[in-house]
C-alpha positions as CSV (number, residue, x, y, z in Angstrom):
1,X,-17.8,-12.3,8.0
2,X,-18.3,-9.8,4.9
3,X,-15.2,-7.5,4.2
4,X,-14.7,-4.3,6.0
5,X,-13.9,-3.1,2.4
6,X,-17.8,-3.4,1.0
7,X,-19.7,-0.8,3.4
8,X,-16.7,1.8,1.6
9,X,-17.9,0.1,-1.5
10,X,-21.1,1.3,-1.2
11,X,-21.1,4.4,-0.2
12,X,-18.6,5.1,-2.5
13,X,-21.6,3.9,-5.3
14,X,-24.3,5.5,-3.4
15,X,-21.8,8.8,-3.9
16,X,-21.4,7.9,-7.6
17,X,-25.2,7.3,-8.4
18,X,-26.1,10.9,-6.6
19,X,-23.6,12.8,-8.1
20,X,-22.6,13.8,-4.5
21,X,-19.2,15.1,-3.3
22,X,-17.2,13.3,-0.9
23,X,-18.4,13.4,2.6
24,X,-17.2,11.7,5.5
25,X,-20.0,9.1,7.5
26,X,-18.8,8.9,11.3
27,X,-20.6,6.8,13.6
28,X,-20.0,7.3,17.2
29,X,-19.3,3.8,18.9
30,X,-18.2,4.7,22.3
31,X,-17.1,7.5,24.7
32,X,-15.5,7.7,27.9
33,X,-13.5,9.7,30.2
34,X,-10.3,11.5,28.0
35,X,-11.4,9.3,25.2
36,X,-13.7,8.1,22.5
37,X,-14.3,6.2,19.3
38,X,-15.8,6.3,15.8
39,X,-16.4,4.4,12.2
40,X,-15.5,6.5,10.0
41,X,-16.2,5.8,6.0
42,X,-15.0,8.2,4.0
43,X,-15.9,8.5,0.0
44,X,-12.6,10.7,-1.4
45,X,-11.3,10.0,-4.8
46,X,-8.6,11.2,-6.8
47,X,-11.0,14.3,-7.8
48,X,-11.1,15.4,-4.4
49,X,-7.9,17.6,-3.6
50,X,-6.8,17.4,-0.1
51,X,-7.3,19.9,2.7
52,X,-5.4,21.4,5.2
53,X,-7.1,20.2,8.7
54,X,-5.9,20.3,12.3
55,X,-6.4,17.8,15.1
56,X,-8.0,19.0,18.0
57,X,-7.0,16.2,20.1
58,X,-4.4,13.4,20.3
59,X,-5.3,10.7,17.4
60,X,-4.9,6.8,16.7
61,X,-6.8,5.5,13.8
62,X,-6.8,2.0,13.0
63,X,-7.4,1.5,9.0
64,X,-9.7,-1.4,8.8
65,X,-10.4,-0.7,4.6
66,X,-9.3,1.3,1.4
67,X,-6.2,2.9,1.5
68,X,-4.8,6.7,1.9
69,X,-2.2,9.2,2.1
70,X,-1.9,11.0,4.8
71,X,0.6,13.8,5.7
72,X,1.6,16.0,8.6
73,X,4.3,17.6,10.3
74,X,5.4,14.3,11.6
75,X,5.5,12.6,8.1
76,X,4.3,11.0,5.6
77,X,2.7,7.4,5.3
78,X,0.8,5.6,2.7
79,X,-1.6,4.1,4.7
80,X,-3.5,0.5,4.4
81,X,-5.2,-2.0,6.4
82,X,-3.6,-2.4,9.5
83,X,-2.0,0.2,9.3
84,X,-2.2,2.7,12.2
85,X,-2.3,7.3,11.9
86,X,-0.7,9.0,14.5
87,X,-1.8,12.6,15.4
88,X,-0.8,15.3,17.7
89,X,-3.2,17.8,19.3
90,X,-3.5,20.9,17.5
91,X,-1.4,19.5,14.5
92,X,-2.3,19.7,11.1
93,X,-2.8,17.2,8.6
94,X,-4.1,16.4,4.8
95,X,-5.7,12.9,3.5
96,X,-5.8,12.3,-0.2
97,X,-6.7,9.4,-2.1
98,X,-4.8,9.8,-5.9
99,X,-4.5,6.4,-6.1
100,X,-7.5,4.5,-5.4
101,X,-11.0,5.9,-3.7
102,X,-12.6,5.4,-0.5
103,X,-11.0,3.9,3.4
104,X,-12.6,3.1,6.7
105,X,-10.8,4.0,10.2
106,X,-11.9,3.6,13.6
107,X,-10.6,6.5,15.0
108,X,-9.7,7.0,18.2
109,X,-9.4,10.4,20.3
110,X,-8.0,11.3,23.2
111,X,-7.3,14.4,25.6
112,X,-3.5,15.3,26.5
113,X,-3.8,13.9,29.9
114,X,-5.3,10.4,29.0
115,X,-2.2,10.1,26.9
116,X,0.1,11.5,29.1
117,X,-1.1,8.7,32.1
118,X,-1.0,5.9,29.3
119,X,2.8,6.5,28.4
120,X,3.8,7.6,32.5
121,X,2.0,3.7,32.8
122,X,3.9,2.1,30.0
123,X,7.1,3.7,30.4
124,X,7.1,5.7,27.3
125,X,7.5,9.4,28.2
126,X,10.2,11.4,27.2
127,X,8.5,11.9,23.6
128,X,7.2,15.6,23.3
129,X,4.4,16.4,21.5
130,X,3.5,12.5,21.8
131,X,4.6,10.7,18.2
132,X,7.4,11.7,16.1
133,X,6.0,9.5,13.6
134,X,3.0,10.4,11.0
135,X,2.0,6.4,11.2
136,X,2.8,2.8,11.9
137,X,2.5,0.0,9.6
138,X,1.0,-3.2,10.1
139,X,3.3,-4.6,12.5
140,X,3.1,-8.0,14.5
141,X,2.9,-5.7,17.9
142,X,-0.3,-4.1,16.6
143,X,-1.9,-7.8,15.3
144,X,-3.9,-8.4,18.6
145,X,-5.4,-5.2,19.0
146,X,-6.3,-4.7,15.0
147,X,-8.0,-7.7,14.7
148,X,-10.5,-7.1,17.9
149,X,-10.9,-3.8,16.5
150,X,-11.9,-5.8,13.5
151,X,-13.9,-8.0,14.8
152,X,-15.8,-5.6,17.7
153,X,-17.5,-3.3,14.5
154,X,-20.6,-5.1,15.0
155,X,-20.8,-6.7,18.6
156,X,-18.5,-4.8,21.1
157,X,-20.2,-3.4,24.0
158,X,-18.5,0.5,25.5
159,X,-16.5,-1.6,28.0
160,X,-14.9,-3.6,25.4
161,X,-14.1,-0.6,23.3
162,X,-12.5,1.2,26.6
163,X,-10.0,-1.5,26.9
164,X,-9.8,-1.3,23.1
165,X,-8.8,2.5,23.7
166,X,-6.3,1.8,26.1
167,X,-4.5,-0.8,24.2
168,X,-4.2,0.3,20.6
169,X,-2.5,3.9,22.5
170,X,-0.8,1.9,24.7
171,X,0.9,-0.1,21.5
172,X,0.7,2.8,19.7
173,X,3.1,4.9,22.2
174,X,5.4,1.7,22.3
175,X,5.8,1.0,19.0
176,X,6.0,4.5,17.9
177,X,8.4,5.1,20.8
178,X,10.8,2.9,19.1
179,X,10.3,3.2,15.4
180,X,12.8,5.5,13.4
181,X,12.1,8.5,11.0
182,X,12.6,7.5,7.6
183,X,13.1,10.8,5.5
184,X,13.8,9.4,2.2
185,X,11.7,9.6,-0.9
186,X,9.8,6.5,-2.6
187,X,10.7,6.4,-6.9
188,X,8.0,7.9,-8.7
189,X,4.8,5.9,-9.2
190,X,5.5,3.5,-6.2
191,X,2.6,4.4,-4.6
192,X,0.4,4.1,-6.9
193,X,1.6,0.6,-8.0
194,X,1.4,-0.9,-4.2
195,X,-1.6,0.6,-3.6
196,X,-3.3,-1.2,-6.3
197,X,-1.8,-4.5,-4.8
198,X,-3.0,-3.3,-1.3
199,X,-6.4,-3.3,-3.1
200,X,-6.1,-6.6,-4.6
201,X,-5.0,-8.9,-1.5
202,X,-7.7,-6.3,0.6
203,X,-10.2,-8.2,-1.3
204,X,-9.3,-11.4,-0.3
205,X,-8.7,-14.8,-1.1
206,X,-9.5,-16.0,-5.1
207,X,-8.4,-18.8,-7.4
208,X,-4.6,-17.4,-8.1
209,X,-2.3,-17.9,-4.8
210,X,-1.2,-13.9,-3.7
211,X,2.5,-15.2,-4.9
212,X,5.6,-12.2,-5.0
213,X,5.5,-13.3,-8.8
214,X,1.8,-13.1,-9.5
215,X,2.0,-9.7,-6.9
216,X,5.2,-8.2,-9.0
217,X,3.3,-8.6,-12.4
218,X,0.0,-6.9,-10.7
219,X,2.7,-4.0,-9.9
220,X,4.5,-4.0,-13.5
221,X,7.9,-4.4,-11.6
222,X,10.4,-7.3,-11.3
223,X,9.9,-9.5,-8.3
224,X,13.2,-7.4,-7.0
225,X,12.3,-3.9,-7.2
226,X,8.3,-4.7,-6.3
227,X,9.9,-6.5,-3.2
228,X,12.0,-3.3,-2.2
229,X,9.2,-0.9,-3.2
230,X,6.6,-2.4,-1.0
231,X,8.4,-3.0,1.8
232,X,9.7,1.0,1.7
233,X,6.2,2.3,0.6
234,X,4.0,-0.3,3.1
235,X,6.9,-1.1,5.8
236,X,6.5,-4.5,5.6
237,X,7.0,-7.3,2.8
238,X,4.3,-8.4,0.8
239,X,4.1,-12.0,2.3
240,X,3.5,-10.4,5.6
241,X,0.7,-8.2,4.0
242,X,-1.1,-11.0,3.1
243,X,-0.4,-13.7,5.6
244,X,-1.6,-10.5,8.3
245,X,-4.8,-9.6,5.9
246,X,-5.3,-13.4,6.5
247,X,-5.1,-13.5,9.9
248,X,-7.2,-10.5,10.6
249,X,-10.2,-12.0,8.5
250,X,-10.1,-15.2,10.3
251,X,-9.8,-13.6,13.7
252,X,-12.9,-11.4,13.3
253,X,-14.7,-14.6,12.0
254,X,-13.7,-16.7,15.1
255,X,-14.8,-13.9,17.6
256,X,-18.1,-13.3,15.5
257,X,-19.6,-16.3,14.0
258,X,-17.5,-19.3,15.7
259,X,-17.6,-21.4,12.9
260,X,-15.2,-24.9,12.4
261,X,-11.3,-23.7,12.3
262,X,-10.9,-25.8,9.5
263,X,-13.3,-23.9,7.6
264,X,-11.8,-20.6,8.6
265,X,-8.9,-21.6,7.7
266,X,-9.6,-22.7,4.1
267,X,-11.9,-19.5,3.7
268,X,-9.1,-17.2,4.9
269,X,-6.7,-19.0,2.4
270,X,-4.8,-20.7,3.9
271,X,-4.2,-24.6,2.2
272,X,-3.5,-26.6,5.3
273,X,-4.6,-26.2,8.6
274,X,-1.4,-27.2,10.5
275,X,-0.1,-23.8,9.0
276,X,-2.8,-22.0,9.8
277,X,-2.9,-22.9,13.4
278,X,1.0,-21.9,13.7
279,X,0.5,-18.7,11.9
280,X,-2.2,-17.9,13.7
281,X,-0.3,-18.8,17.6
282,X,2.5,-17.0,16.1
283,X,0.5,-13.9,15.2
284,X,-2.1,-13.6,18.3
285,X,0.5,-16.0,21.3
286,X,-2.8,-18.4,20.8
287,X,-4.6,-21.1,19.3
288,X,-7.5,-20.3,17.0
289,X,-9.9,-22.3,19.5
290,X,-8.6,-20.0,22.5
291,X,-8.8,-16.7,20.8
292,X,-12.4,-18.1,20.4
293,X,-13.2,-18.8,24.2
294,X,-11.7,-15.5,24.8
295,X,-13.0,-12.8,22.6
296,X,-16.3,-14.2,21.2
297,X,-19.2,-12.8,23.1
C-alpha cells in the first residue's frame, strides 16, 4: 500500500510546477439518504492565508494525510492523521497550513436529522448544536473506523461507505460527548515543532527507530518538554502517534493486498511479530488474520 501522504505530494508539485494557487480536489465517493462522502486533497501552504467559511451541514472529516489548523467557534485543533474535525451546521470555520503544506480528509456530511437519529440511537443527545469540541484526536475509540476508512479509498463499494458514515458519527458523537474543553494556550512555536514530527513519523518507517529521543531532537526540545508539548498540541503521546500510524498502515495493507502478517508486520515497523499481533488485537479487539477475513473484499 503506497502512503495516503503521496497523492498530496503531488498535487502539491503539480501546484508548484504550474504556478497555480491552492485549490481544493474533492472526489465524490458515495451518497446516501442525510449523508455523503468525499476525498478531499487540498494544496494550501503557508502563503495561503485562511478564510472565513461556513458549514452548511453537520461535518466529520477523518485526516487520512498532511496536517492542518483548523478553527471555529467550538475551538481550536492542530489536526493530523487520525485525527477527526467536528463541524456544526451553519458554523463557521478557517483551515490554515503555516506550518507544513498540503492534507487529505474524507469528509463526511450530514443533514441535522441524520445526526439527530444517530445520537437518539447511541444515547448521546442532550448536546446542542451537536459538538462542543472543534476536533478529536487520534484516539483508540476512533482506530477501527480510521483504518477502514483508510483502507476503503480504493476498493469500498457505497454500501461499505454507508456503514462507514454511520460509524465514524456514531464514534464521533460518543467520543466527543465525553471529551472536555481544553481552553488553554500551547507555548509559542509548539505547533510548528510537532507538526514537523507529525510529518516525519507520517512518512513512515526508515532506518532510525521513531524513539522520544530521536523525536525530541527532531523537535529541538528536551525529551520532557517535547513529551508535554505533543501530547497538549496532538492529544496523545508520541509513542501512541506512531504505534497508531503503524497500525493504520498495516490495517489498510491487510484489507487491500493480503499479504503474509509477518511481512506486514516488518514493513509497518514493527521488530517482532509477537508484538505486532498484540498491538494490533489491542488496537482493532482482533487478530491481524481476522481483520483480514473480515474486511478484505
Amino acid at each position: 500500500m503506497k502512503s495516503l501522504l503521496v497523492d498530496v505530494e503531488r498535487a502539491l508539485a503539480r501546484r508548484a510546477e504550474e504556478g497555480a494557487p491552492a485549490r481544493l480536489r474533492a472526489r465524490m465517493l458515495a451518497a446516501g439518504d442525510g449523508w455523503s462522502a468525499q476525498d478531499i486533497i487540498c494544496t494550501a501552504d503557508r502563503r495561503d492565508a485562511a478564510y472565513e467559511e461556513h458549514h452548511p451541514h453537520v461535518a466529520v472529516a477523518l485526516v487520512v494525510a498532511g496536517s492542518f489548523q483548523y478553527r471555529s467557534p467550538a475551538g481550536r485543533a492542530l489536526l493530523t492523521p487520525g485525527s477527526v474535525l467536528l463541524g456544526n451546521p451553519d458554523q463557521p470555520f478557517t483551515c490554515a497550513h503555516d506550518h507544513a503544506a498540503g492534507d487529505r480528509c474524507v469528509s463526511f456530511k450530514y443533514s441535522p436529522e441524520f445526526i439527530e437519529q444517530i445520537a437518539s440511537d447511541a444515547g448521546t443527545r442532550g448536546t446542542r448544536g451537536v459538538f462542543r469540541i472543534a476536533g478529536l484526536p487520534a484516539l483508540p475509540a476512533l482506530s477501527p473506523v480510521t483504518a477502514r476508512v483508510c483502507a476503503s479509498l480504493s476498493c469500498a463499494t457505497d454500501g461499505a461507505w454507508e456503514e462507514l458514515a454511520v460509524e465514524l458519527a456514531t464514534r464521533s458523537l460518543s467520543v466527543s460527548h465525553r471529551a472536555s474543553v481544553d481552553s488553554g494556550k500551547s507555548p509559542p512555536g509548539a505547533e510548528a515543532r510537532v507538526t514537523g514530527v507529525a510529518r516525519l513519523i507520517e512518512r513512515g518507517p526508515d532506518d532510525e527507530p521513531f524513539s522520544l529521543h530521536r523525536l525530541a531532537r527532531e523537535a529541538g526540545l528536551s525529551r520532557y518538554h517535547f513529551l508535554r508539548t505533543f501530547r497538549r498540541v496532538i492529544g496523545v503521546t508520541p509513542h501512541q502517534f506512531v504505534c497508531r500510524a503503524r497500525l493504520r498502515r498495516a490495517a489498510a495493507r491487510l484489507v487491500e493486498d493480503g499479504p503474509p502478517v509477518i511481512d506486514v508486520a516488518f514493513d509497518s515497523g514493527f521488530g517482532d511479530v509477537s508484538n505486532f499481533n498484540r498491538a494490533f488485537r489491542r488496537e482493532f479487539g482482533m487478530s491481524p488474520r481476522q481483520y483480514h477475513r473480515r474486511f478484505a473484499s
